[in-house]
Steps between C-alpha positions, in 0.01 A plus 500: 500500500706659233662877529261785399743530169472127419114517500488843316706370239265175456211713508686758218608176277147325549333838359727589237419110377139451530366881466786676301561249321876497515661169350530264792905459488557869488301581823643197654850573405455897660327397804773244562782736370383748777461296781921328383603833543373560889692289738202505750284293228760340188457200744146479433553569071458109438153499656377834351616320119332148620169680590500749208557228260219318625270785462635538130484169432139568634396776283646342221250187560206680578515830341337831663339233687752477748368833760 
């Protein structure tokens, strides 16, 4: 399982997308910005963008229909 921080900051991104509605690529690009700049996760940035882009890619498809 992922670090607390990784899953807070997929939770933060995923919100900011599909409640806030905060463009996809900018919540993307700050959740993975943040988790580059922590040694502890910036190995784990690639899968934060991969799943975050999928959930854009999902709310772009399907709307507010996504939650």
């Amino acid at each position: 399982m992922p670090p607390p921080e990784v899953r807070n900051a997929l939770r933060l991104a995923t919100v900011e997308m599909l409640v806030e509605g905060v463009a996809p690529h900018a919540a993307v690009n700050t959740a993975v910005a943040l988790l580059r700049a922590n040694k502890r996760t910036a190995h784990l940035s690639g899968l934060a963008n991969a799943v975050l882009c999928s959930i854009g890619a999902a709310r772009r498809q399907h709307g507010s229909r996504v939650l």
